[in-house]
N, C-alpha and C positions, 0 to 999 in steps of 0.2 A: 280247476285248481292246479297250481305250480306244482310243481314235483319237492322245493324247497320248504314251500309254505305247507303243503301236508305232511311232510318230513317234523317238521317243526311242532306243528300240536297234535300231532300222532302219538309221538316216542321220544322226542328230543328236547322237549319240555318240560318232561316229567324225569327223563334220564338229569336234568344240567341241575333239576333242584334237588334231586337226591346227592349230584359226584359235587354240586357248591355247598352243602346243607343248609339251604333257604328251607323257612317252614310255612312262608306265606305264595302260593302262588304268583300274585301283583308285582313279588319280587326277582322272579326271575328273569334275565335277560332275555330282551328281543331284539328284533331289527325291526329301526325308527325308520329311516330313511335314507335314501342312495342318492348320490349329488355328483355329477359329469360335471366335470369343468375344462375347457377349451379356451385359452388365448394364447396370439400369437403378435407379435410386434409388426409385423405384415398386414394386417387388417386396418391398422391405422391409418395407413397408408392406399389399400384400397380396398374400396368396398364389396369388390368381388368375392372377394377372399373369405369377409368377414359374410357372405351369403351362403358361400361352400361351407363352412364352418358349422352355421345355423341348418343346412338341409343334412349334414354329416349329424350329427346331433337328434333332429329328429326322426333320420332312418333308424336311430339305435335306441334312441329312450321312447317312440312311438308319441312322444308326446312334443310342443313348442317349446323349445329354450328361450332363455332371459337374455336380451342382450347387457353386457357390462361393460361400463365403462372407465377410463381412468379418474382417481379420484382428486389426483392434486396434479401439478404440473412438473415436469421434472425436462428441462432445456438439455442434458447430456445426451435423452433421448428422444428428443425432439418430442417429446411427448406434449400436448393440452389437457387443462382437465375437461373432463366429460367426452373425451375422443374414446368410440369406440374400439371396443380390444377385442372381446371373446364372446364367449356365451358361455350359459349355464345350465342344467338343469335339472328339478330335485324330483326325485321318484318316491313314490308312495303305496302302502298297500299292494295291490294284484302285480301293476305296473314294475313298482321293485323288487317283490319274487321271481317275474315273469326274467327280468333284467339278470338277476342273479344267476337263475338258471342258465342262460345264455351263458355270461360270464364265463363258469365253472364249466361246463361241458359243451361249451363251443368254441369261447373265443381264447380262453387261455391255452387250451393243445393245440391251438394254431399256431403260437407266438414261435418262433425262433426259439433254440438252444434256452427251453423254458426247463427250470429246474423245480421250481415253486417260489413261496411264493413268502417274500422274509418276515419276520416278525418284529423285525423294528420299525414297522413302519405303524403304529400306534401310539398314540399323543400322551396317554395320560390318563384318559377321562373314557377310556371305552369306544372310541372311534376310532377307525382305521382307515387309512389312505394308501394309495399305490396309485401307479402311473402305466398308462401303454403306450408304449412307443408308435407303433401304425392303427390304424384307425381301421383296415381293410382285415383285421383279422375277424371283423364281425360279419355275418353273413349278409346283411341289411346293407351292406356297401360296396354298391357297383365299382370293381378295379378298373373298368377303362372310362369311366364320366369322373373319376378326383384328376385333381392339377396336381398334387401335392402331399406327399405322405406326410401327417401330421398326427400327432399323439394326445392325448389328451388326462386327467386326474380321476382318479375316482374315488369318493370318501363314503365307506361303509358309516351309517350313523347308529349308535346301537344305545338303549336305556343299559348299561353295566355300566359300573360306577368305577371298576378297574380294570388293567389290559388282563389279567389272569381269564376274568368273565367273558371278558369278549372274547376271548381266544378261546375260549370251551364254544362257547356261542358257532363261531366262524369252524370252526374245526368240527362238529356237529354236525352244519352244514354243507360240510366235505371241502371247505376250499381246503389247497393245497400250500399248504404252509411246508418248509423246509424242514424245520425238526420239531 
């Protein structure tokens, strides 16, 4: 078991519905799912790219990403629909704790001139997104087999219903928020 996921229904579960005062269990928040996302305007043009992409992707989520594609056509950027762009892919269960963990005690004290990590980067609805600039800060990614330092998204998907929640949530689980 993850270090986040027995973090979680140890102490962290029972702490977040006492500091939210939930009285039902069912309602306290969790973590739904983790979703990498990868595109680059380069892979449409060749398909090497958009393969390095897809083996970047699976050295990090241990699992196959989806490839996506564009959905309408847009001539400013040469772009067709249905041309390949990126990849995607959604973590679940063990695979998304296992992820998280990494995240937080591997790959973000690798990053550069990292401060933490801001709090406006949440929608509305309880889910959080952030982005990393190099891909190499993961330990799962050989620096001398990339062509090309490339960054990727990453969207925390959480059942809270508000950013307050999720931020108890994510703060819980020690990411590293700025204030």
């Amino acid at each position: 078991m993850s270090y986040s996921k027995g973090r979680y229904f140890s102490d962290l579960k029972a702490s977040l519905k006492k500091e939210l005062g939930l009285s039902n269990d069912f309602t306290v928040p969790k973590l739904e799912k983790v979703v990498l996302n990868c595109t680059s305007s380069e892979a449409a043009h060749d398909g090497k790219i958009l393969q390095c992409i897809v083996e970047e992707l699976t050295a990090i989520s241990g699992q196959k990403p989806v490839v996506t594609k564009a959905k309408k056509s847009i001539a400013g950027f040469k772009l067709r629909e249905g041309t390949k762009l990126g990849a995607k892919v959604t973590l679940r269960r063990d695979r998304m704790y296992e992820f998280i963990d990494r995240l937080i005690y591997i790959a973000l004290p690798k990053v550069r001139d990292f401060r933490g990590l801001s709090s406006r980067g949440f929608d509305g609805h309880g889910n959080f997104s952030m982005g990393i600039k190099e891909q190499i800060v993961f330990p799962e990614i050989n620096y001398d087999r990339i062509d090309k330092i490339r960054g990727f998204d990453i969207t925390v998907c959480t059942t809270a219903r508000d950013d307050v929640s999720a931020l108890a949530l994510l703060k819980g689980l020690r990411f590293p928020f700025t204030s």
